[in-house]
N, C-alpha and C positions, 0 to 999 in steps of 0.2 A: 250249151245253154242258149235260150233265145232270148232274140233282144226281148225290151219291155213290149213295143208295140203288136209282137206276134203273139196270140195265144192258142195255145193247144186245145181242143176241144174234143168230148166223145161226146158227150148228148147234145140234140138239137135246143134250141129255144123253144119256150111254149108259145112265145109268138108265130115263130117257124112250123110248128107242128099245126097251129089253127091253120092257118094260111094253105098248105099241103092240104089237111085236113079238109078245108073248105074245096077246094079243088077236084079234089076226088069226090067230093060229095055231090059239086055240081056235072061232074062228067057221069055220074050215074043216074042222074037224073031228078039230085034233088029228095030221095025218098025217107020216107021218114022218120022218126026211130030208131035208125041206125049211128048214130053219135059215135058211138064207142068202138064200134066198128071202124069207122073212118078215122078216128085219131090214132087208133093204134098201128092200121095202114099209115098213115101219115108217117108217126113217131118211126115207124118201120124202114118206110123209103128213107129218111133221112139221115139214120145211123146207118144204112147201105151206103149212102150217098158220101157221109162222112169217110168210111173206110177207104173211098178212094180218093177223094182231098183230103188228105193228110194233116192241111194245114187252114185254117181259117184267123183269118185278118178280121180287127174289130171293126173295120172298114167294110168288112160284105156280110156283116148280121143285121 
Protein backbone atom coordinates (compact mmCIF):
# COMPACT_ATOMS: atom_id res chain seq x y z
CA UNK A 1 0.00 0.00 0.00
CA UNK A 2 1.36 3.54 -0.35
CA UNK A 3 1.69 6.04 2.03
CA UNK A 4 -0.97 8.88 2.06
CA UNK A 5 1.29 11.41 0.51
CA UNK A 6 2.07 9.31 -2.78
CA UNK A 7 -0.67 9.02 -5.38
CA UNK A 8 -1.05 6.83 -8.12
CA UNK A 9 -2.13 8.28 -11.31
CA UNK A 10 -3.15 7.07 -14.98
CA UNK A 11 -4.62 10.31 -16.52
CA UNK A 12 -2.93 13.51 -16.82
CA UNK A 13 -4.35 16.85 -15.34
CA UNK A 14 -6.33 19.10 -17.55
CA UNK A 15 -4.06 21.66 -16.38
CA UNK A 16 -1.23 19.29 -17.73
CA UNK A 17 -2.82 18.61 -21.02
CA UNK A 18 -3.33 22.69 -21.67
CA UNK A 19 0.15 23.41 -20.84
CA UNK A 20 1.48 20.28 -23.39
CA UNK A 21 -1.18 21.26 -25.54
CA UNK A 22 -0.18 24.78 -25.70
CA UNK A 23 3.31 23.69 -26.43
CA UNK A 24 2.86 21.85 -29.37
CA UNK A 25 0.64 24.29 -30.66
CA UNK A 26 3.31 26.86 -30.40
CA UNK A 27 6.12 24.62 -31.90
CA UNK A 28 4.01 24.33 -34.89
CA UNK A 29 3.67 27.50 -35.48
CA UNK A 30 0.59 28.76 -33.85
CA UNK A 31 -1.95 27.57 -36.52
CA UNK A 32 -5.30 27.68 -36.22
CA UNK A 33 -8.13 25.56 -35.85
CA UNK A 34 -6.36 22.88 -34.90
CA UNK A 35 -7.45 22.87 -30.96
CA UNK A 36 -8.52 19.37 -30.94
CA UNK A 37 -5.67 18.15 -32.54
CA UNK A 38 -3.18 19.44 -30.20
CA UNK A 39 -5.01 18.38 -27.07
CA UNK A 40 -5.36 15.13 -27.87
CA UNK A 41 -1.46 15.15 -28.96
CA UNK A 42 -1.02 16.57 -25.74
CA UNK A 43 -3.46 14.09 -23.58
CA UNK A 44 -1.30 11.53 -25.66
CA UNK A 45 2.24 12.51 -24.75
CA UNK A 46 1.43 12.43 -21.25
CA UNK A 47 -0.22 9.08 -20.59
CA UNK A 48 3.12 7.79 -22.67
CA UNK A 49 4.91 9.93 -20.35
CA UNK A 50 2.92 8.52 -17.42
CA UNK A 51 3.69 4.86 -18.27
CA UNK A 52 7.23 5.33 -17.62
CA UNK A 53 6.85 7.32 -14.22
CA UNK A 54 5.06 5.06 -12.52
CA UNK A 55 4.69 7.08 -9.83
CA UNK A 56 3.75 10.78 -9.33
CA UNK A 57 4.07 12.92 -5.95
CA UNK A 58 1.24 15.70 -5.36
CA UNK A 59 4.35 17.68 -5.04
CA UNK A 60 5.21 17.57 -9.19
CA UNK A 61 1.46 18.26 -10.41
Amino acid sequence: MLPKQEVQLSEPTEQEIRERAHQLWEQAGKPEGREEEFWHAAEQDLRNEDKSNTLRTPDTL
